[in-house]
NUFI-249987 format. One line per field, with one value per residue (C-alpha): x negated, y, z; residue in one letter; residue number from 1. Coordinates in steps of 0.25 Angstrom, whole numbers. Each point is the difference from the previous one (the first is absolute). Example, Ala and Ser with C-alpha at 12.3 -4.5 7.8 and 13.67 -1.06 7.14 Angstrom:
2
X	[-49; -6] .
Y	[-18; 14] .
Z	[31; -2] .
res	[a; s] .
n	[1; 2] .
This chain:
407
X	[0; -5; -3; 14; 7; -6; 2; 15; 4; 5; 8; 7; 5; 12; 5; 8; -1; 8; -5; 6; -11; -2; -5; -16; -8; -8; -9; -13; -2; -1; -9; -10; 0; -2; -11; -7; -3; -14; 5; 12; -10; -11; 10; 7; -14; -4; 12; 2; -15; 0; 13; -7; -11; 11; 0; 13; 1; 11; 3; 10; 8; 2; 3; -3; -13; -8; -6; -8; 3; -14; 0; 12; 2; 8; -11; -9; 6; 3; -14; -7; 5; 16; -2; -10; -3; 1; -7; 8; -7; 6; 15; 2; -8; 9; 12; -2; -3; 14; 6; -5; 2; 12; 7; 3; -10; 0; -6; 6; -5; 0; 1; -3; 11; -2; -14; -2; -9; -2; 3; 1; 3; 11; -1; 11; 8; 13; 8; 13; 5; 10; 8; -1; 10; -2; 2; -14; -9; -11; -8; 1; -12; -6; -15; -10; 2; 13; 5; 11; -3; 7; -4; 8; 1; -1; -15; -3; -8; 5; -5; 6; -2; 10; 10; 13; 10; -1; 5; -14; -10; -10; 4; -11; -9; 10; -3; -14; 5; -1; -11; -8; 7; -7; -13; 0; 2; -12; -7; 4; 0; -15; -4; 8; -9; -11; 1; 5; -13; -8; 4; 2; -11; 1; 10; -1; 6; 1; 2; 5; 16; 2; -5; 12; 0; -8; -11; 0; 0; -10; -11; 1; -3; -13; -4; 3; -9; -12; 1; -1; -11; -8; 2; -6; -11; -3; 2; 11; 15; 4; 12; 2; 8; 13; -2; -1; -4; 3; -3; 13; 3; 11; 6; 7; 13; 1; 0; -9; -7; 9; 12; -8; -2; 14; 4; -11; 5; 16; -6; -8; 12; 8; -8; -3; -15; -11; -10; -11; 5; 2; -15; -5; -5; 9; -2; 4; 12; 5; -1; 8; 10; -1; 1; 12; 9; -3; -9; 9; 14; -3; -8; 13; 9; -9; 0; 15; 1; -10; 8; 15; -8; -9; 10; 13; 10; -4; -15; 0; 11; -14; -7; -9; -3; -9; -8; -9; -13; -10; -14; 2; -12; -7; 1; -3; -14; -13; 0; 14; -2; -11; 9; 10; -9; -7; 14; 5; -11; 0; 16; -1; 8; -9; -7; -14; 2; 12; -11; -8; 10; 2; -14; -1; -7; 2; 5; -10; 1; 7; 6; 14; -2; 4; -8; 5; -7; -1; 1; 15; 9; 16; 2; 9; -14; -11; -3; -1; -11; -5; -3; 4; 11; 15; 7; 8; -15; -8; 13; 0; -15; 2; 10; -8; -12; 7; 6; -15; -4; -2; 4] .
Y	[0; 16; 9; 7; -13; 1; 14; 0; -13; 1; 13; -3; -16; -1; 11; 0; 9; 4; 7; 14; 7; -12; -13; -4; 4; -9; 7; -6; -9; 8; 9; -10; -5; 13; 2; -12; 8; 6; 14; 0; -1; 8; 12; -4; -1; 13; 7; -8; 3; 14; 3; -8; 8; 11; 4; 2; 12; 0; 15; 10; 11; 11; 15; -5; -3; -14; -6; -12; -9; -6; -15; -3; -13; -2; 7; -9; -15; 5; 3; -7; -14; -2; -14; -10; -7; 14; 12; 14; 0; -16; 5; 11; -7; -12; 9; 7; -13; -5; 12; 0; -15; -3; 15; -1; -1; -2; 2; -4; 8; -5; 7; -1; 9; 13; -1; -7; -15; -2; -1; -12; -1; -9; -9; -2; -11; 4; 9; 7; 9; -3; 5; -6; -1; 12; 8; 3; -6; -10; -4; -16; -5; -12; 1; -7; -12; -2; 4; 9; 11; 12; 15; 10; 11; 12; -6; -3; 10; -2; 7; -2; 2; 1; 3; 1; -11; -7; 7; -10; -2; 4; 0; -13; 0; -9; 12; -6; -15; 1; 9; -10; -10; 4; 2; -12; -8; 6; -6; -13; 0; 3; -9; -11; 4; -1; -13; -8; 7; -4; -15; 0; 1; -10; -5; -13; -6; -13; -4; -13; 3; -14; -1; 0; 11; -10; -2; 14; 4; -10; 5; 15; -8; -6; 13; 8; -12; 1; 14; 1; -11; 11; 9; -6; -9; 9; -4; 1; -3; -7; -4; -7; 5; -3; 11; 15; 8; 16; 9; 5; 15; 4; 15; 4; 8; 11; 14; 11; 10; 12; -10; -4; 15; 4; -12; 6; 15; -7; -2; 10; 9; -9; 3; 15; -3; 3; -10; 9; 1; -15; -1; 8; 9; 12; 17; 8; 4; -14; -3; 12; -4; -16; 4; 11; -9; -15; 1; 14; -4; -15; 9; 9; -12; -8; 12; 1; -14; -2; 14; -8; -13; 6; 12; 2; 10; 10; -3; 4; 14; 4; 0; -15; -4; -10; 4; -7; 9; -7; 7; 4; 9; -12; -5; 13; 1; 5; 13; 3; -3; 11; 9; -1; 0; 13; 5; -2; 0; 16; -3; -12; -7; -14; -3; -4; -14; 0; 5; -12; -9; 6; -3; -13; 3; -4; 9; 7; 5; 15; -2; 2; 14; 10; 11; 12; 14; 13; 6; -2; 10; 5; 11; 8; 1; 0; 17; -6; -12; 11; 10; -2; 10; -3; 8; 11; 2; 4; 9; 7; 3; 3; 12; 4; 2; 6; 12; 4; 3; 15; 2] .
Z	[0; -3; 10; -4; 5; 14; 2; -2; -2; 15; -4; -12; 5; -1; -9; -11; -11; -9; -14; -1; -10; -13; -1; 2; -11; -8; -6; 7; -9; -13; 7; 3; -13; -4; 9; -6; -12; 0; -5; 9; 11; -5; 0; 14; 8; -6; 6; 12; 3; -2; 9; 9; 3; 4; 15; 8; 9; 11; 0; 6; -6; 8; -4; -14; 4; -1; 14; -1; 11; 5; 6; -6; 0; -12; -8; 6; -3; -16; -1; 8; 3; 0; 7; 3; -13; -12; -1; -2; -14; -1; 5; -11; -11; 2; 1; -13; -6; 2; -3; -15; -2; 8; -1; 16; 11; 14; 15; 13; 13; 12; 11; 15; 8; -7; -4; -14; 1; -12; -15; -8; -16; -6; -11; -3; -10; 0; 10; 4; 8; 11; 11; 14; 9; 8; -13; -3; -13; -2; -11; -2; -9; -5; 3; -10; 10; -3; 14; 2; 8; 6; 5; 4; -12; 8; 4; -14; -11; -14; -12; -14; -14; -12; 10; -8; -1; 15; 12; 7; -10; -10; -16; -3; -10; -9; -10; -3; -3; -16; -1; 10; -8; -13; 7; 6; -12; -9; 11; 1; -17; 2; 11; -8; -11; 4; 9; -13; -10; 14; -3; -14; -8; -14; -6; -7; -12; -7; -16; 5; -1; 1; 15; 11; 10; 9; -9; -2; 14; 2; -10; 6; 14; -6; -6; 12; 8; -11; 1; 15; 0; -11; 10; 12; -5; -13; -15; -8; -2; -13; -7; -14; -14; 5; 13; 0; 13; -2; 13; 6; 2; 6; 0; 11; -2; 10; 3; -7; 9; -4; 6; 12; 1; 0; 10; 10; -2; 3; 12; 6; -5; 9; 14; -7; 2; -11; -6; 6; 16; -4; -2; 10; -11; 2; 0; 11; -9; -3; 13; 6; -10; 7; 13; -2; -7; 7; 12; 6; -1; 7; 12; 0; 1; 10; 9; 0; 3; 11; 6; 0; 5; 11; 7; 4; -6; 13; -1; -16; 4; 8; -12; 2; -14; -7; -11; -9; -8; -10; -1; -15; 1; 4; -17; -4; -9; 9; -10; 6; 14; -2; -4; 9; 12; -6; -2; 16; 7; 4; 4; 9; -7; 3; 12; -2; 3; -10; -13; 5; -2; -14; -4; 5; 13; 15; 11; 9; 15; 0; -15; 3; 2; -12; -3; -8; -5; 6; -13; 1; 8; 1; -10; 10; 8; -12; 6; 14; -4; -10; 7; 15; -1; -4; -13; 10; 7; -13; -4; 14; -3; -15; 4; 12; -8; -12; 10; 4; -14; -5; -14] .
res	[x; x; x; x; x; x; x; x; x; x; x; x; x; x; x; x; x; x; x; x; x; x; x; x; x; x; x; x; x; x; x; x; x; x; x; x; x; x; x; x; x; x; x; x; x; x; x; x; x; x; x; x; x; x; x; x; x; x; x; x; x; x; x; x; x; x; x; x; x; x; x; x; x; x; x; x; x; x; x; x; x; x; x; x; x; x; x; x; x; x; x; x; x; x; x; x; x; x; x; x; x; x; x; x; x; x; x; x; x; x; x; x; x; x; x; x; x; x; x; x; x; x; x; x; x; x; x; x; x; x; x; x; x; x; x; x; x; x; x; x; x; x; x; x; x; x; x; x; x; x; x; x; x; x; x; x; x; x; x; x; x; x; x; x; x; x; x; x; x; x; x; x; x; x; x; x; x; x; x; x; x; x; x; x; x; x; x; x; x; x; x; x; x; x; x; x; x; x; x; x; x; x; x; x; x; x; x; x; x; x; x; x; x; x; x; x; x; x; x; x; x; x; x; x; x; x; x; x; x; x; x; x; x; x; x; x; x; x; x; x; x; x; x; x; x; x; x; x; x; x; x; x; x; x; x; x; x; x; x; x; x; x; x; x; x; x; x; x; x; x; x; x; x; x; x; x; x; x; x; x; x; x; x; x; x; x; x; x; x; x; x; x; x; x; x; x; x; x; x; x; x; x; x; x; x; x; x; x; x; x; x; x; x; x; x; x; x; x; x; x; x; x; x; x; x; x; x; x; x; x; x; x; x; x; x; x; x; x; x; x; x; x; x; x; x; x; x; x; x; x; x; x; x; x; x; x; x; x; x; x; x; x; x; x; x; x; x; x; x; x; x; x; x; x; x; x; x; x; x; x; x; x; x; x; x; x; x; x; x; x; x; x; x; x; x; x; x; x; x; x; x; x; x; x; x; x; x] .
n	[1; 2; 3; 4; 5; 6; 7; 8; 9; 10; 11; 12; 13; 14; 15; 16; 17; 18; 19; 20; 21; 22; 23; 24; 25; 26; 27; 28; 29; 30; 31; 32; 33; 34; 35; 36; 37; 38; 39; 40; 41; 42; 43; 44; 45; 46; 47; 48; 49; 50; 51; 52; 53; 54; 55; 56; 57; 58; 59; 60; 61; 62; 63; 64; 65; 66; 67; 68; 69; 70; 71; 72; 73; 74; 75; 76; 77; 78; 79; 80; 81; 82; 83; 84; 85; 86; 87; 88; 89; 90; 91; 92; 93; 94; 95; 96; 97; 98; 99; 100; 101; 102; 103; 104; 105; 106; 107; 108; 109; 110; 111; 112; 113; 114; 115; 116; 117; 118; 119; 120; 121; 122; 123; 124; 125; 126; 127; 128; 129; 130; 131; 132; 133; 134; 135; 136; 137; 138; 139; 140; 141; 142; 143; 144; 145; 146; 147; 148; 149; 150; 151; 152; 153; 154; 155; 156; 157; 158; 159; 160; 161; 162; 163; 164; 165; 166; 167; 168; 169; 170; 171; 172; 173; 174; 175; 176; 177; 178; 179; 180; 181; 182; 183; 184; 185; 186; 187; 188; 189; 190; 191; 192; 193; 194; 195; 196; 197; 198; 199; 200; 201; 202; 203; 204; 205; 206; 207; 208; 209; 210; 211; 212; 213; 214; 215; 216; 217; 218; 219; 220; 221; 222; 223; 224; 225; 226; 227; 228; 229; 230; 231; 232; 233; 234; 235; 236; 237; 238; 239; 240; 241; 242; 243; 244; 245; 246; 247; 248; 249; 250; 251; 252; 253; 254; 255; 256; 257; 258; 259; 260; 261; 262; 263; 264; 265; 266; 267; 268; 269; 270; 271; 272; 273; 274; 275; 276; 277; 278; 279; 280; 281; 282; 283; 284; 285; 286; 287; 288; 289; 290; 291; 292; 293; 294; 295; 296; 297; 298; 299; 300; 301; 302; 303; 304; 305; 306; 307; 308; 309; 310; 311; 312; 313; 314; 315; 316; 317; 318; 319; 320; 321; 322; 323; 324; 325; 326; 327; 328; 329; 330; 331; 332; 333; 334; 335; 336; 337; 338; 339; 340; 341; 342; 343; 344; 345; 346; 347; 348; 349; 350; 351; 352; 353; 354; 355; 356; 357; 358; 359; 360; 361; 362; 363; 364; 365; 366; 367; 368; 369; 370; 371; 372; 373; 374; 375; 376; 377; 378; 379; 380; 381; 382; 383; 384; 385; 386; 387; 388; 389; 390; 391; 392; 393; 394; 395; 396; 397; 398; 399; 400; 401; 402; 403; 404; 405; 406; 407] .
């Protein structure tokens, strides 16, 4: 039995369920199938990887104004290590993962009185949600063993994608069956190809037309024996007038280059990510283009889960909020980081610690302090830093002196 069995199987008994919000979706299986395809996986680890080098931030909202809260512990279990067997980075890579091949992923918190415990991802089967008998909801799932399990929905982050025609769950990715499909097949025609041109390599005829298909079947066999005998001791192969042995090519039948092309473009047009972020071989531009149209909107949608799993109604009114950032400085070229550091560095904008960081370098003692110039100041008091004498001091002066001159 799972970890999830032992935590609540104790809770959830005796209980009977009954479906309110549509039947369990099945959709697990395709996925994994899916995710079975090398460029179906390429693209989901490079986005699963990069959201998971974000850090969530427990922050409150007050005044219009944003306050880290240090030493949260929610903060710490996402980043850190949700439970004792993942890390953080394992807890949203693994999330993000299911979220683009099953369309709905899950997490189940567990809390100790009002502190959070821990956070355990759900791999899940199938699933439904139910209404218990006190009038609240569960998620019942079927894990990858098979079991049945049950947690209680409010306790439960769930993030979706394609989020349309269910009131539960994710659209799937049944989109991408005939395109895969296709794909799939100019891969196995080539394989076949090749593992029949592999084993193939003569074809042998007789003039004999009198011989019975055994005869015939035979002779081959004793060619086909001479021949490996050749091979192995050295020599030759023979065959008399009524044999003929001409080398066998076979053409495979598949896809050109310009197909396989537009296959691949399907896609990566599907998951909205270009063939150069796919690579790892991407500008500053075609990555700010990456992250603001797949990494931001799953950091949005993970922070607005984690808020409704992790607080109350009257904890989020006071302004406690979870919020995921990714480092996207941190992919920026050396030439740009240079630039930008240039750029700030008389504002404070980063601590000293923080420009390491963006050169690769490790903190240092006293680098969390931020330094700003002297060279900046207040326009309503440029006269005072100017000249040691505010604007109505120099005009009282002015006119004093002005009355003393003779004309």
């Amino acid at each position: 039995m799972g970890y999830i069995t032992t935590l609540l199987g104790k809770w959830f008994g005796a209980w009977k369920p009954r479906v309110v919000l549509g039947f369990g979706q099945q959709g697990n299986r395709r996925a994994a199938e899916a995710y079975e395809h090398d460029l179906v996986r390429a693209i989901v680890d490079t986005i699963a990887t990069h959201v998971a080098k974000s850090e969530a931030m427990h922050i409150r909202i007050k005044d219009g104004q944003r306050e880290i809260v240090k030493n949260s512990r929610f903060a710490t279990l996402i980043n850190d290590q949700p439970n004792d067997m993942i890390t953080g980075f394992d807890l949203k890579y693994r999330m993000v993962s299911q979220l683009e091949t099953a369309t709905t992923a899950m997490a189940y918190i567990k809390w100790d009185g009002r502190q959070p415990k821990a956070i355990y991802p759900v791999g899940w089967r199938s699933f439904e949600v139910a209404q218990i008998a006190d009038g609240s909801y569960a998620v019942v799932f079927t894990g990858a063993d098979g079991m049945e399990y049950k947690l209680p929905l409010e306790q439960v982050v769930m993030l979706r994608k394609f989020y349309n025609a269910d009131d539960i769950y994710g659209g799937g990715n049944r989109a991408l069956d005939n395109i895969l499909g296709a794909l799939d097949s100019a891969d196995d025609g080539v394989r076949k190809a090749m593992d029949v041109s592999n084993k193939v390599r003569l074809l042998y005829k007789t003039k004999n037309s009198v011989l019975s298909p055994k005869d015939k079947y035979a002779g081959a066999n004793d060619f086909a024996k001479g021949l490996e005998n050749a091979a192995q001791n050295g020599g030759v192969a023979m065959c008399d007038f009524t044999e003929e042995v001409q080398p066998f090519t076979m053409t495979a039948y598949t896809l050109n280059a310009a197909q396989m092309q537009y296959i691949t473009d399907r896609v990566l047009a599907y998951w909205r990510i270009s063939k150069e972020v796919l690579m790892s071989n991407y500008s500053d531009n075609q990555y700010q283009a990456f992250y603001e149209s797949v990494i931001e909107p799953i950091l949005v949608q993970m922070g607005q889960a984690f808020t409704a799993a992790c607080f109350t109604q009257a904890e989020r009114d006071k302004g406690n909020r979870i919020v995921f950032v990714a480092p996207m400085l941190l992919h920026a070229s050396t030439a740009t980081k240079t630039v930008l550091i240039n750029a700030t560095k008389e504002m404070g904008m980063f601590t000293i610690n923080e420009m390491r960081e963006l050169l690769g370098y490790g903190p240092i003692d006293g680098g969390e302090k931020r330094q700003v110039s002297l060279n900046y100041v207040n326009a309503n008091n440029q006269d005072v830093y100017q000249t040691g004498k505010d604007d109505k001091e120099n005009g009282s002066n002015e006119e004093a002196g002005s009355g003393g001159e003779t004309v």
